[in-house]
N, C-alpha and C positions, 0 to 999 in steps of 0.2 A: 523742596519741590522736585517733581519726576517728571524731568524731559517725556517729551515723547517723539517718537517718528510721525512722520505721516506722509501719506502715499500723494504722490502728485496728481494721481486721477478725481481722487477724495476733493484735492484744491480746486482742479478746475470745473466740479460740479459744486462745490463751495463755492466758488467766486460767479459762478452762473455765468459762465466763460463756454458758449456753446461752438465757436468758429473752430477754424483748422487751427489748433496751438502752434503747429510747424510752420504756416504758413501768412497768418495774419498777424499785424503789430499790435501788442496790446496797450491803446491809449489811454488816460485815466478815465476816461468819458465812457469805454467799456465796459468797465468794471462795477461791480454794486456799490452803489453810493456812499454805502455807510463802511467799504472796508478801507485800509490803509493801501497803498500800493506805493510804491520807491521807484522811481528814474536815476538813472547812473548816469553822466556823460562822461565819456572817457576824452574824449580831444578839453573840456572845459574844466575835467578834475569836480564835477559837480556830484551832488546828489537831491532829488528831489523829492522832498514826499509830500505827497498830497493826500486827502480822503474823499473819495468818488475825484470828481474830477476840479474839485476844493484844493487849489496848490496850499498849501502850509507852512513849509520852510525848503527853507538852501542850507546845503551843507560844501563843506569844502572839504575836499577828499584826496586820497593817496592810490591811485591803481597801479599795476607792473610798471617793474624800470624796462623789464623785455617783453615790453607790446602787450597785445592782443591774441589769445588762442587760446583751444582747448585741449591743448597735447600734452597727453601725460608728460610731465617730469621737466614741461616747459619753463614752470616760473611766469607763465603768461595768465592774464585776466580775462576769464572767458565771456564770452558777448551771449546778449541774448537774456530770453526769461527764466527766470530763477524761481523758487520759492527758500520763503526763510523755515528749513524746516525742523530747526535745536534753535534754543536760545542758553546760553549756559551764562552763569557772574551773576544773578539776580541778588541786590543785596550787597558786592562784592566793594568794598573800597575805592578810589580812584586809581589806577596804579599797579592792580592787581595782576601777577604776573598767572599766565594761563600757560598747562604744557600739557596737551593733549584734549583738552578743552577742561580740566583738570584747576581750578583754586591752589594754585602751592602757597598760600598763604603772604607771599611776599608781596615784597611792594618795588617797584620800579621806580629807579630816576626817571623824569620827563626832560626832553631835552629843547629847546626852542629857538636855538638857531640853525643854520643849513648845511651842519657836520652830516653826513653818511657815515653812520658809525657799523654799517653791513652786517643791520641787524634787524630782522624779522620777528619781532614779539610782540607777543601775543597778550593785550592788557584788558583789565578793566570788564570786561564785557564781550560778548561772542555770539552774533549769529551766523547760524550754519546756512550757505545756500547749497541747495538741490535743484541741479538744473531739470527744465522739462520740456526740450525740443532736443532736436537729431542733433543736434552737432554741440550739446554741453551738457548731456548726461550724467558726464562724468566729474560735473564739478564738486560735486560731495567725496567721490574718492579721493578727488585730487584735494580735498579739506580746504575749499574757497569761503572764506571768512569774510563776514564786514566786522572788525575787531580795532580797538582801541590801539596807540602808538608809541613807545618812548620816545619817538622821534616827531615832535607834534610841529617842528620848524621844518619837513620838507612834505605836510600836507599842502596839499596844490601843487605839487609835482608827482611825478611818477614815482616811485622809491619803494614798493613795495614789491613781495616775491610772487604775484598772483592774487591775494584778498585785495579787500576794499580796507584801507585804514583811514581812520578818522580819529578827533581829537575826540578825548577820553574823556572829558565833561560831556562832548554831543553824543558820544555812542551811547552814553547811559540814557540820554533823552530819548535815542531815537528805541533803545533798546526798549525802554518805559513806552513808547508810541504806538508799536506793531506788535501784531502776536504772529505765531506760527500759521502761517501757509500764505502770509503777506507776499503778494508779488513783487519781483526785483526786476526791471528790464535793464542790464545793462549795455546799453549802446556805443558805439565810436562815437557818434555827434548827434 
């Protein structure tokens, strides 16, 4: 299957998103009823997806061990709305080790208790977010992932270099859930 890009303006006349995107929150209740959209909470380690403004599950999540930001070369989880705009692993095993969003065919220990083994991989599954306000533009270059973990014992804390990591059984579901140009809001609280 052949990824595609897509432009973030394309999204928010997709999503019938007419406010100021810089300037107004996008609640689920905004949004067209029938697409997907995702809530981040960074202080609760949460993620939320709902459809129209229909909650659907809880996820328990991994954001930066060094905060919040969008500065290049930070290591930080940048705030704010996203679009999911790559999905790559469709198919892919559980386990599956990603280098560069890349299938290298291997398979990864999973690890499940609360070692930091100061290691950042990249498993299972891969969406790409594209920020689309002033101040996270750049979270595509900086390659901010919601991606599967070998480290599935320190989701619900902080431990990660910048992506969103989650357990590799739910990144497949959520990855099966959402298509490209799904919005991401992620928030402090």
């Amino acid at each position: 299957m052949k990824n595609k890009e897509i432009d973030s303006e394309k999204i928010i006349t997709k999503n019938k998103i007419t406010e100021d995107i810089d300037s107004e929150i996008i609640k689920p209740k905004k949004i067209d009823k029938k697409s997907r959209n995702i809530v981040i909470n960074i202080r609760e380690q949460k993620m939320y997806l709902y459809s129209g403004e229909e909650f659907l599950k809880k996820y328990d999540i991994s954001s930066s061990s060094y905060g919040v930001g969008s500065e290049p070369g930070s290591n930080k989880t940048p705030l704010g709305k996203h679009v999911i705009s790559e999905k790559f692993g469709d198919k892919a095993e559980l386990g599956t080790i990603f280098i560069g969003r890349i299938n290298t065919g291997r398979i990864s220990d999973i690890y499940y208790d609360d070692k930091d083994r100061d290691t950042d991989s990249v498993l299972t599954r891969v969406l790409w977010l594209d920020g689309i306000e002033k101040g996270n533009k750049n979270s595509k270059e900086r390659y901010i992932y919601i991606h599967g973990t070998p480290e599935e014992g320190l989701i619900g804390k902080v431990a990660s270099h910048g992506c969103i990591r989650m357990r590799n059984s739910e990144v497949i579901e959520l990855f099966d859930s959402v298509e490209i140009g799904t919005i991401v809001d992620i928030r402090e609280n």
